[in-house]
N, C-alpha and C positions, 0 to 999 in steps of 0.2 A: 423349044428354042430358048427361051426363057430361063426354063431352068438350066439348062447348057450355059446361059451365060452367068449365072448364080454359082454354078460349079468352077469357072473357067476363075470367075472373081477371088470366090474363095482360095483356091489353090495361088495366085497372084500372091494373096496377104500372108497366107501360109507360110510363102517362101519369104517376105521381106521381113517376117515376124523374126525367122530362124537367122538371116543373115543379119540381122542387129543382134538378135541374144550372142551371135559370135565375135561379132564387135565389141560387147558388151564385156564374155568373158575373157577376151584377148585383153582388154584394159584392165583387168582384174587381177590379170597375170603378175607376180612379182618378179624383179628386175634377172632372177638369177634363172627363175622358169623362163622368161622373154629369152633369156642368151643361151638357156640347153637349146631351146626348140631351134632358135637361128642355128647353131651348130647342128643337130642332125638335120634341117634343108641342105647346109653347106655341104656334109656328106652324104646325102644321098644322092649326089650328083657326080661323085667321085667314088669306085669302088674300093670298100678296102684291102683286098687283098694286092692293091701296087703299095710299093712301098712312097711313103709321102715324100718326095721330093721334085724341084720345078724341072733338073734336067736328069734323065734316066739313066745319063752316064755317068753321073758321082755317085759316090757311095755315101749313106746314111753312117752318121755317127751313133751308135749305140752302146751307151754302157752298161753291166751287169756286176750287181755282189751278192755276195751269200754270207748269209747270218746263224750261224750253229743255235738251234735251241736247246735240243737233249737228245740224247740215244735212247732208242725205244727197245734197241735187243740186239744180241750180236746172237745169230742161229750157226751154229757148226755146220759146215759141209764136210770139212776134212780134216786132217790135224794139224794144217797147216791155213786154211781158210773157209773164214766164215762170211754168213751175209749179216751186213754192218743196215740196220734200219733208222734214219734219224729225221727228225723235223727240223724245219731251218725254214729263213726268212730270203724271200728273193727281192731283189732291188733291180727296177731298171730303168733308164732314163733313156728321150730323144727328143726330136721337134718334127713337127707335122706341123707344115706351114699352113693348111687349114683350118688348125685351130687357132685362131686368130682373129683378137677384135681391139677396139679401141673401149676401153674403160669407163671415158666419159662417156658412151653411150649404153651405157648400164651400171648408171648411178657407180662409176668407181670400180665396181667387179673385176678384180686382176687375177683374182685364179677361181678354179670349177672343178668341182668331183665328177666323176665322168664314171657309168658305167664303161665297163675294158671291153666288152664284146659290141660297143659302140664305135671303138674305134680301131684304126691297125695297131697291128703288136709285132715287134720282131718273134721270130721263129727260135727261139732259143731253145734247146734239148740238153739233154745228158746224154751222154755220147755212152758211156757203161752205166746206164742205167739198166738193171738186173728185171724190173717189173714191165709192162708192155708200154708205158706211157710214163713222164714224169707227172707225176701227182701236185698241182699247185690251184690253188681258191680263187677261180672265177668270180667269185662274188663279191671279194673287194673293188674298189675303184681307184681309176689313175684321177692325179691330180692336174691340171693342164693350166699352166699361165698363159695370160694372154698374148703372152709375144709366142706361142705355139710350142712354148716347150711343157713335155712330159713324162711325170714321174709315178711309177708304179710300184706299191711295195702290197706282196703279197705274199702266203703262208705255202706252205710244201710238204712234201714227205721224197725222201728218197731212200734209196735202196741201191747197193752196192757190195764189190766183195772187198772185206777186209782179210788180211795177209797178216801173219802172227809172225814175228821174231823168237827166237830162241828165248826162253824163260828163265831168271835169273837168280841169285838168292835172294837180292832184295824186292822182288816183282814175279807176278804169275805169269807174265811177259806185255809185251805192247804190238799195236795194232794199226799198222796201214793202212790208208784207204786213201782214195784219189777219187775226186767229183769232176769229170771233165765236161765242159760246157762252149755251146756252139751254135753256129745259125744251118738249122737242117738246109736250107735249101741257095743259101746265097753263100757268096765268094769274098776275099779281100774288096771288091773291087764294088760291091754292092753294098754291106753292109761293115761299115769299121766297129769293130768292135773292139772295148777297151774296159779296163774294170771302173767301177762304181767309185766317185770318190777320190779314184787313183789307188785303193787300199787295194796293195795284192797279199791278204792272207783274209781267212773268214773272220770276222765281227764276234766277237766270243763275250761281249757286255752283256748278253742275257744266258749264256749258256749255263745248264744247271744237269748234275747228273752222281748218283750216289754212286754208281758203279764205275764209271770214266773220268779221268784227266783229261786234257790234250795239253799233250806234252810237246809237239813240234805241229809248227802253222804256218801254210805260206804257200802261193800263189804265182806260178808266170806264165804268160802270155805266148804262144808259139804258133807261126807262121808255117806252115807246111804243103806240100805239092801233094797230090795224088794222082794215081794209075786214071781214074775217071774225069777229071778236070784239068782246061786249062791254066786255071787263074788260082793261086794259092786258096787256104781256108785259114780262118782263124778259130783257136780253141784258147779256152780261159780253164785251165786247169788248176784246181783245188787240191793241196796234200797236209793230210795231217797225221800226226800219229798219236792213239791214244793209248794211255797208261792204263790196266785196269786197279783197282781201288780193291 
């Protein structure tokens, strides 16, 4: 009996030993670890696949843009179209009223890099995307201010067909291609979606490429019905045409 109570003791101190060392390293924590950890409590109580907002019947505002980096290859299919391969930068903005805090309670902290597979994302695809998935880097992070808005800029690869025009004597000819971009699963009415910015043509400040120009750039917005849905869709449709060199 004795020793039962020598063992009962032990385990007693055991435990009050572990609940101070975690008092201990929770005061240890700095102010921006203190505010990731509150944010994943705050969502794990919310799942993310609803879209963040307080009433289910408005629609989330959503922006997107795309930023040209280089052409990787234009592959022949035919003599009139090839697959056009290129990297480019995606941009996209919203607010998750979740992520939200008051600043003076961590020391000033108004904005947080945020792993993106922590939080919800719009659904955004390519719509002619030629490969089985749009290609874009999970492993950057969105940036989230404290009044719950966020912003996401990550890298990509897409694949599409490009369409050849008649070739000239001053030119081996030029090249069409259209990026059309969209929310897989939601309506007008769920997701508003609008360009990045306001800018409707792609971002061409970093684009570099010894083989291509882009000689015509630009960008607009179209509401459309379909055979399967009651409620319009929105697509952000990309057109450029590139010169080859």
């Amino acid at each position: 009996m004795f020793a039962l109570r020598i063992y009962v003791l032990f385990l007693l101190l055991q435990c009050m030993l572990t609940a101070k060392s975690g008092k201990n390293s929770r005061k240890h924590l700095n102010d921006e670890a203190r505010l990731l950890m509150t944010l994943k409590r705050i969502l794990h109580s919310s799942p993310n696949e609803v879209r963040p907002v307080h009433n289910s019947s408005k629609a989330l505002h959503v922006t997107f843009g795309l930023a040209l980096s280089t052409i990787h290859g234009m592959e022949e299919i035919s003599t009139t179209e090839s697959k056009l391969t290129a990297s480019v930068v995606f941009f996209y903005t919203w607010s998750d009223y979740r992520l939200q805090w008051k600043p003076e309670n961590f020391s000033g902290i108004d904005s947080l890099a945020m792993p993106v597979d922590m939080i919800w994302r719009p659904d955004i695809i390519l719509f002619n995307n030629m490969e089985t998935a749009m290609q874009q880097d999970m492993h950057t992070q969105a940036i989230v201010s404290s009044r719950g808005h966020v912003i996401w800029i990550t890298r990509g690869q897409l694949t599409v067909i490009a369409e050849k025009e008649t070739a000239s004597w001053w030119s081996d000819g030029q090249w069409e291609a259209e990026f059309k971009f969209g929310s897989w699963s939601y309506g007008e009415s769920r997701i508003a979606l609008d360009f990045y910015d306001g800018r409707q043509s792609m971002d061409l400040s970093s684009f570099r490429s010894k083989s291509f120009s882009v000689n015509k750039n630009h960008a607009t917005k179209n509401v459309k019905y379909s055979l399967c849905c009651q409620e319009p869709s929105i697509d952000l449709t990309f057109n450029m045409t590139l010169l080859q060199l």
